[in-house]
C-alpha positions in Angstrom: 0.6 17.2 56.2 0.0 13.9 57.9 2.0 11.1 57.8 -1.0 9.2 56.8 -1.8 11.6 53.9 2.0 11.5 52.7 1.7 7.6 52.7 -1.3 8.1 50.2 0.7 10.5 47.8 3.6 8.3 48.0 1.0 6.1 46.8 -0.7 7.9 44.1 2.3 8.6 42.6 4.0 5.0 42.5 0.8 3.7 41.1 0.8 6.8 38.1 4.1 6.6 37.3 4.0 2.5 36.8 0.8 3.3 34.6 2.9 6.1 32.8 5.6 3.2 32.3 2.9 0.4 31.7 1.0 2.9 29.1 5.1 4.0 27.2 5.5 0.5 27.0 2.0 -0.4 25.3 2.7 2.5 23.1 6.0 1.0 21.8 4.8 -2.1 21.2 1.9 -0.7 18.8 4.2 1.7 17.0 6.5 -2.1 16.1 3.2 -3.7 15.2 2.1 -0.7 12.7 5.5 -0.4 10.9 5.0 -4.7 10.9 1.5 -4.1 9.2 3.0 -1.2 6.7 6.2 -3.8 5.6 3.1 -6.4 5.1 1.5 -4.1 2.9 4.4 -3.1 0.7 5.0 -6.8 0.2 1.3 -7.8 -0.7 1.4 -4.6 -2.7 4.7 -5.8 -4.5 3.0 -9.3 -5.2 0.0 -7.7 -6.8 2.9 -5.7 -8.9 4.2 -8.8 -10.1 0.7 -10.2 -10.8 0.0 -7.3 -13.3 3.2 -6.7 -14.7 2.7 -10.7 -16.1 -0.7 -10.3 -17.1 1.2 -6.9 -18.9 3.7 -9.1 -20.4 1.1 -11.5 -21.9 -1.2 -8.9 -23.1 1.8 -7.3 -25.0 2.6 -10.5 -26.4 -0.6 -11.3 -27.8 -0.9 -7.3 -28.8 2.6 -8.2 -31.0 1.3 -11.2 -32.5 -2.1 -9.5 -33.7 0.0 -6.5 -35.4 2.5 -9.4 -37.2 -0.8 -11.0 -38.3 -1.9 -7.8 -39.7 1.0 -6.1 -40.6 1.6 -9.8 -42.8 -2.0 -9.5 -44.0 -2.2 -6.1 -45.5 1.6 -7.6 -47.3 -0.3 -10.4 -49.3 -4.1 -8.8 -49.3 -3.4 -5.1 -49.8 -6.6 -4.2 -50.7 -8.5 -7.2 -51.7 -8.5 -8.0 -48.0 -11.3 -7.6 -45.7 -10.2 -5.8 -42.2 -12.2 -5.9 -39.3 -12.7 -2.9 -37.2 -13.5 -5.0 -34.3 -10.0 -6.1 -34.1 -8.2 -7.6 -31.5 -5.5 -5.4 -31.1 -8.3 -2.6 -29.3 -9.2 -5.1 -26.8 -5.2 -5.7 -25.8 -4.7 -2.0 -26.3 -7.0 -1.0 -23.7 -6.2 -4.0 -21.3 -2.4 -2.4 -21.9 -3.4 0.8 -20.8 -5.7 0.1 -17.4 -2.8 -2.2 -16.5 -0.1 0.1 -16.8 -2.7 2.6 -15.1 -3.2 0.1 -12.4 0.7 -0.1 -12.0 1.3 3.4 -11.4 -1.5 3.4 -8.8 0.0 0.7 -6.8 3.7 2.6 -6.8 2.5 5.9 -5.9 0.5 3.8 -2.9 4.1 1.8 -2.6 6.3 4.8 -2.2 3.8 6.6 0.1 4.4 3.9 2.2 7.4 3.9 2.2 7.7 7.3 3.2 5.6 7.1 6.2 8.1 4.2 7.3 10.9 6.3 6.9 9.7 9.0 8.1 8.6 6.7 11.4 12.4 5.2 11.6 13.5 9.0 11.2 11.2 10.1 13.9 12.0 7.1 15.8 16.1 7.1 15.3 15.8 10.8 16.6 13.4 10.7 19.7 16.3 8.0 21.2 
């Protein structure tokens, strides 16, 4: 082999192996920018948690009132009273029960997250 042609290896290789680097060090810096982007979407996931778990507290609240009203109601009317079957207790009942649906949605999504993060910081803690 020439000394030209070892020149142009020498070369070749310099050139892949600061690519190799260049392209390790790209990879790194997307793998902190995805677990950044997974932490971000645990905490808007937590604030729309909060968000439902208040519009759960109110809907309870106006679910207690409505059974005091009627439980008090069927005290003095008994009978005589007239009871609507379009009642408001059926409309909080069902908002009740999508939220709390909705909120069991949002932690399975929550913990699946966080299980892909710790399964990165595992993966990460152990390839170093």
């Amino acid at each position: 082999m020439s000394k030209n042609q070892k020149s142009k290896n020498q070369l070749k290789k310099e050139t892949l192996e600061r690519e190799i680097k260049q392209l390790e060090e790209n990879k790194a810096d997307l793998e902190s920018r995805k677990d950044a982007i997974w932490f971000k979407n645990i905490d808007s996931l937590q604030a729309r948690q909060i968000e439902k778990l208040k519009f759960l507290e109110l809907k309870l609240e106006r679910g207690i009132l409505a059974l005091e009203l009627t439980k008090k109601k069927v005290k003095e009317r008994g009978t005589a009273g007239y009871y609507s079957c379009h009642h408001d207790i059926m409309e909080v009942i069902t908002s009740v029960y999508s939220t709390c649906a909705h909120l069991s949605e949002l932690k399975i999504i929550e913990d699946s997250i966080r299980e892909i993060l710790r399964k990165n910081a595992k993966k990460d803690s152990s390839s170093k």
